[in-house]
C-alpha positions as semicolon CSV with decimal commas, in nm:
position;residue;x (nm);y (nm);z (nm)
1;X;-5,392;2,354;-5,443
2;X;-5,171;2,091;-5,597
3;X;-5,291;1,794;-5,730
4;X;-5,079;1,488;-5,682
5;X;-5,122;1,191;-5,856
6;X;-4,934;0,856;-5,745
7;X;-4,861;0,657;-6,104
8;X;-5,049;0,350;-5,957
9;X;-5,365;0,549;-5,930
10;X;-5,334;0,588;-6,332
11;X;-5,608;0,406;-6,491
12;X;-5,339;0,185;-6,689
13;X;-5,025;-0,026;-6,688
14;X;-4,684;0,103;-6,755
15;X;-4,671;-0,140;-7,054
16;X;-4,988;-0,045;-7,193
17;X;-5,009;0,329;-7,113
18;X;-5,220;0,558;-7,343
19;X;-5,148;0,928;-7,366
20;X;-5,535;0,962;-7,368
21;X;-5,509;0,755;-7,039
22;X;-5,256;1,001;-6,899
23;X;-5,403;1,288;-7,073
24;X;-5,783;1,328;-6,987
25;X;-5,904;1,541;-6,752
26;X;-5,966;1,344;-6,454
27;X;-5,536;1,229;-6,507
28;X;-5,383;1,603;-6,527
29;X;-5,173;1,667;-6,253
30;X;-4,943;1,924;-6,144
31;X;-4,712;1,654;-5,953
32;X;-4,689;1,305;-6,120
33;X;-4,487;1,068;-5,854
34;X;-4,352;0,752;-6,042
35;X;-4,149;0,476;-5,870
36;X;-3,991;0,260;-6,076
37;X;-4,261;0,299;-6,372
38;X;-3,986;0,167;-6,680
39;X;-3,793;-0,130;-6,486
40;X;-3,948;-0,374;-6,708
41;X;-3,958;-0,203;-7,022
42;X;-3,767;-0,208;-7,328
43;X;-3,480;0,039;-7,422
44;X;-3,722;0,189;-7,661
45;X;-4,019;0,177;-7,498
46;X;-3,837;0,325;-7,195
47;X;-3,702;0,604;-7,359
48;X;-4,056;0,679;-7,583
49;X;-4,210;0,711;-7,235
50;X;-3,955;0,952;-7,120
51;X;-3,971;1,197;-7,394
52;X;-4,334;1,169;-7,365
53;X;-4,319;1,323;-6,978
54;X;-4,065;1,563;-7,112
55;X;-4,286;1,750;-7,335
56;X;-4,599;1,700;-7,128
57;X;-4,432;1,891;-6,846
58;X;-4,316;2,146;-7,096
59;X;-4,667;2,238;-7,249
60;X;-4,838;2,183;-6,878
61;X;-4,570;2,307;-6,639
62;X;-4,600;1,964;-6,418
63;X;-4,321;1,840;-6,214
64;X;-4,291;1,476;-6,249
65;X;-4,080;1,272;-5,922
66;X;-3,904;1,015;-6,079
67;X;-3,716;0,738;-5,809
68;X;-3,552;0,499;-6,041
69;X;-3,217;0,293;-6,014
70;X;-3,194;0,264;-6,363
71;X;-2,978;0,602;-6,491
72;X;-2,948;0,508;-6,860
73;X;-3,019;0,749;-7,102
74;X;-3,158;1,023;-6,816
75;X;-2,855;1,271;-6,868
76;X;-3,068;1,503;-7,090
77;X;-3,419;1,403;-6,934
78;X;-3,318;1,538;-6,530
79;X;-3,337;1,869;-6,450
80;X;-3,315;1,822;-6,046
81;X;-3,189;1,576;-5,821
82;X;-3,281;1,455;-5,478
83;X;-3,009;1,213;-5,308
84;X;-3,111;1,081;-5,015
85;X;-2,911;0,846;-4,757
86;X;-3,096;0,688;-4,423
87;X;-3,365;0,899;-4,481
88;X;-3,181;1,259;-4,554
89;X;-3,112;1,476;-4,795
90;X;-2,781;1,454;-4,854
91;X;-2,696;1,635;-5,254
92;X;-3,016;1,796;-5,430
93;X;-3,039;2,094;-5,659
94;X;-3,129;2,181;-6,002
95;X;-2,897;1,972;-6,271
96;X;-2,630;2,207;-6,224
97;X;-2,494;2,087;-5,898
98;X;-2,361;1,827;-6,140
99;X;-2,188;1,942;-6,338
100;X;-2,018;1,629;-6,477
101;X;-2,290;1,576;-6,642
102;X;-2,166;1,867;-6,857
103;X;-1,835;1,711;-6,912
104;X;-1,996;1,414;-7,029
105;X;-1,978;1,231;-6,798
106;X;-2,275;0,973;-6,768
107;X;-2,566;0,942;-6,448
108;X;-2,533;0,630;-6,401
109;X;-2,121;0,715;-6,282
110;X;-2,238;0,997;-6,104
111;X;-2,436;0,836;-5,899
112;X;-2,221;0,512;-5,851
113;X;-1,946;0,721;-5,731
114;X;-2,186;0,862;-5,418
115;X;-2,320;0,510;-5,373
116;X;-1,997;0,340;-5,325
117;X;-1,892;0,636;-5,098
118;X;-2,192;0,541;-4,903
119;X;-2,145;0,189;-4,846
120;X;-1,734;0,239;-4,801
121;X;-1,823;0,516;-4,553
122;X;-2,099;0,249;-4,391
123;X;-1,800;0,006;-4,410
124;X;-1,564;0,221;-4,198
125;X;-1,830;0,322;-3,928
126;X;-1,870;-0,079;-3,887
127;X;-1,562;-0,129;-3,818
128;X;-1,488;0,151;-3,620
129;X;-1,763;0,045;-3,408
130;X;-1,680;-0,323;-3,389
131;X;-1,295;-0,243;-3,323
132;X;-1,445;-0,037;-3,037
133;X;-1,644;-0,365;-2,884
134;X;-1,910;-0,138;-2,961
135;X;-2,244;-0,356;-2,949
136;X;-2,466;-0,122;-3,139
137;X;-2,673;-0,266;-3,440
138;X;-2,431;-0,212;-3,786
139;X;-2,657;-0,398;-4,037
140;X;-2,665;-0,171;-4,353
141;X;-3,060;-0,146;-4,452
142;X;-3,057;0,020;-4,816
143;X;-3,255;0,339;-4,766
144;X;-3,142;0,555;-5,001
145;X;-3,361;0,661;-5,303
146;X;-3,248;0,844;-5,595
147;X;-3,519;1,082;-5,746
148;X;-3,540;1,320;-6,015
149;X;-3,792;1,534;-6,036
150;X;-3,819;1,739;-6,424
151;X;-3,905;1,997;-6,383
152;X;-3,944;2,175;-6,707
153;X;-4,098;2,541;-6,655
């Protein structure tokens, strides 16, 4: 079967993580879910951790699940993409269903061009609804969640 392992069932702290903490036996996982694991690390820290996940799912064929809103420095690190609005998929694929990222374009861009779709397209439907004396419920609750799993096989 698959063995899942959620990050906050690591025996260790984003700021103080170990390889030997990820690595030992009892850690070694085929799916590694991490939500928001780097927000409050440094650039370099950050980026030492990513590079780190890279080659551990290159030598152990793992997929690690990555939901971050923090795109910095994650052109070269994604190799899928899961976008997901009120609950459903919505764009997801292998990296090559962006293929700005090719152009050089940067994630961060990518992504902030779908989110402000989003909220404009949230926008109109308010207002479409209100202009029709519509009295359905138009608060916007954020629901979305970028991940990325890497999947390096």
């Amino acid at each position: 079967g698959v063995h899942v392992t959620l990050w906050s069932d690591l025996p260790c702290d984003v700021n103080s993580l170990r390889r030997q903490d990820v690595l030992s036996p009892a850690n070694i996982r085929q799916v590694l879910l991490m939500d928001e694991i780097t927000v409050d690390m440094d650039v370099l820290g950050r980026m030492d951790l990513l590079d780190f996940f890279k080659q551990e799912c290159e030598q152990r064929g793992a997929t690690i699940i990555y939901a971050t809103h923090i795109f910095d420095g994650l052109e070269q690190w994604v190799t899928h993409i899961a976008y997901l609005e009120d609950g459903q998929l919505v764009r997801g694929g292998s990296r090559s269903i962006l293929p700005q990222l090719n152009e050089g374009q940067k994630l961060l861009h990518v992504v902030e061009q779908w989110l402000r779709r989003e909220r404009d397209d949230r926008r109109s439907k308010a207002a479409a609804a209100a202009a029709n004396g519509s009295q359905q419920q138009t608060t916007v609750v954020p629901s979305r969640t970028p991940l990325m799993p890497n999947k390096h096989l």
